[in-house]
C-alpha positions in Angstrom: 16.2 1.3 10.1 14.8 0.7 7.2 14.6 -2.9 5.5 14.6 -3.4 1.5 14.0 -6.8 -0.2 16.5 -5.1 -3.1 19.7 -4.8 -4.0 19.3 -1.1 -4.4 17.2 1.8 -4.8 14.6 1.2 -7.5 13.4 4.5 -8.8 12.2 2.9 -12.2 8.8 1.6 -12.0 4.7 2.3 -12.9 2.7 5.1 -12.7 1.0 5.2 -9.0 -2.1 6.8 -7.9 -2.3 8.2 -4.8 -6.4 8.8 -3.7 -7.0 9.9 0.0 -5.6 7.7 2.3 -2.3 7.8 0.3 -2.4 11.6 0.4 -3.0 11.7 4.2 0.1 9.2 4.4 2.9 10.9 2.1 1.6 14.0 4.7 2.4 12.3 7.8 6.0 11.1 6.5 6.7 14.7 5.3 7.0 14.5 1.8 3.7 14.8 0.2 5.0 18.7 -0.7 8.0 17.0 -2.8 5.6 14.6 -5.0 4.7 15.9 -8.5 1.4 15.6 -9.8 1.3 13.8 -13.4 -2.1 14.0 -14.0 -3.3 14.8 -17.3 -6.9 16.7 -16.3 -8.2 17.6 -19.4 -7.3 14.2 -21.9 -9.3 11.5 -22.5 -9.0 7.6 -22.1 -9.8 4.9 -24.7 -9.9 1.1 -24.9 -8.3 0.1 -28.6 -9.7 -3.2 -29.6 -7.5 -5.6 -31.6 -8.6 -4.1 -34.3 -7.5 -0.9 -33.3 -10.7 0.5 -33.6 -11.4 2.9 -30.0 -14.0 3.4 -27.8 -14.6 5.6 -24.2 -12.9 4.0 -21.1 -13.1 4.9 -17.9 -9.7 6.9 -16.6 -8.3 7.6 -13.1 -9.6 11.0 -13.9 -13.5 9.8 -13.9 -13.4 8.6 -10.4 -15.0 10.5 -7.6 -12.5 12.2 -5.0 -8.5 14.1 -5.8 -6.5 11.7 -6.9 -2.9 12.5 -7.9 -0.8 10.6 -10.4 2.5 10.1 -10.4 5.5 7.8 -11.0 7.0 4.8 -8.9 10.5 7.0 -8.8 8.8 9.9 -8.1 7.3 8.2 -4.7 11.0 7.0 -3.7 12.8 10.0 -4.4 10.4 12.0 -2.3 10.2 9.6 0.8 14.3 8.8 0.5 14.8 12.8 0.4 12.7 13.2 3.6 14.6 10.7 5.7 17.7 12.0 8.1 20.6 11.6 7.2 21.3 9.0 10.1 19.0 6.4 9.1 20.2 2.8 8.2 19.2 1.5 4.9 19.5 -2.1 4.5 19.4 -3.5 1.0 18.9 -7.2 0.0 17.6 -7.7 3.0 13.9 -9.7 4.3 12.4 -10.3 7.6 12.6 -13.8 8.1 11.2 -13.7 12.3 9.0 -11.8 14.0 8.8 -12.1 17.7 6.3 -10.1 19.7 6.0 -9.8 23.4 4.9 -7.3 26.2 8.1 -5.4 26.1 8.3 -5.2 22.1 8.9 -6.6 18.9 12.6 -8.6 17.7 12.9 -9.1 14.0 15.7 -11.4 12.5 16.6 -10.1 9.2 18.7 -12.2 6.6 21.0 -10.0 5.6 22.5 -10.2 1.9 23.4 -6.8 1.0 25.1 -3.3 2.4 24.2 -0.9 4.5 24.0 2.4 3.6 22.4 6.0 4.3 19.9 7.9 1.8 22.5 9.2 0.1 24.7 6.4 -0.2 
């Protein structure tokens, strides 16, 4: 099952940078092969002043290690199209409980939404 505070998918969003860790990750869950990488290699980045004159500034493409950029939708249409087809979505949905003892974990959820499958 998976648990969503929103109402719905959300395949709007920022650009994302995914550096080692994250890399290693999106691997594990199977879908680091279905993430594009937006990187620009070869451009340039700039502060503008409020004068709109521009100087250097540092970019994602100065710092040390393979980084790849992407976008927020690009993320959660990759992980959503790696899940079966059997796996519970619940939208609108938050943990509000988490019990932990020697024979597992219970979660109360509060429950405002739909449940649906990654395709639904």
């Amino acid at each position: 099952m998976i648990v969503e505070r929103a109402p719905d998918r959300r395949s709007d969003g920022y650009s994302v940078a995914l550096f080692g860790a994250g890399q290693a990750a999106a691997r594990r869950l199977g879908f680091d092969h279905a993430i594009p990488d937006r990187a620009v290699r070869d451009g340039s980045t700039h502060i503008v002043t409020r004068d709109g004159g521009r100087r250097p500034g540092l970019g994602f493409a100065d710092l040390p290690g393979e980084q790849r950029m992407m976008l927020r939708g690009d993320v959660e249409r990759a992980a959503f199209g790696a899940l079966p087809g059997d796996v519970e979505i619940r939208y609108a949905t938050r943990p509000t409980g988490i019990e932990q003892d020697e024979s597992g974990v219970d979660v109360t959820l509060d429950h405002d939404g739909t449940e649906r499958n990654p395709g639904g």
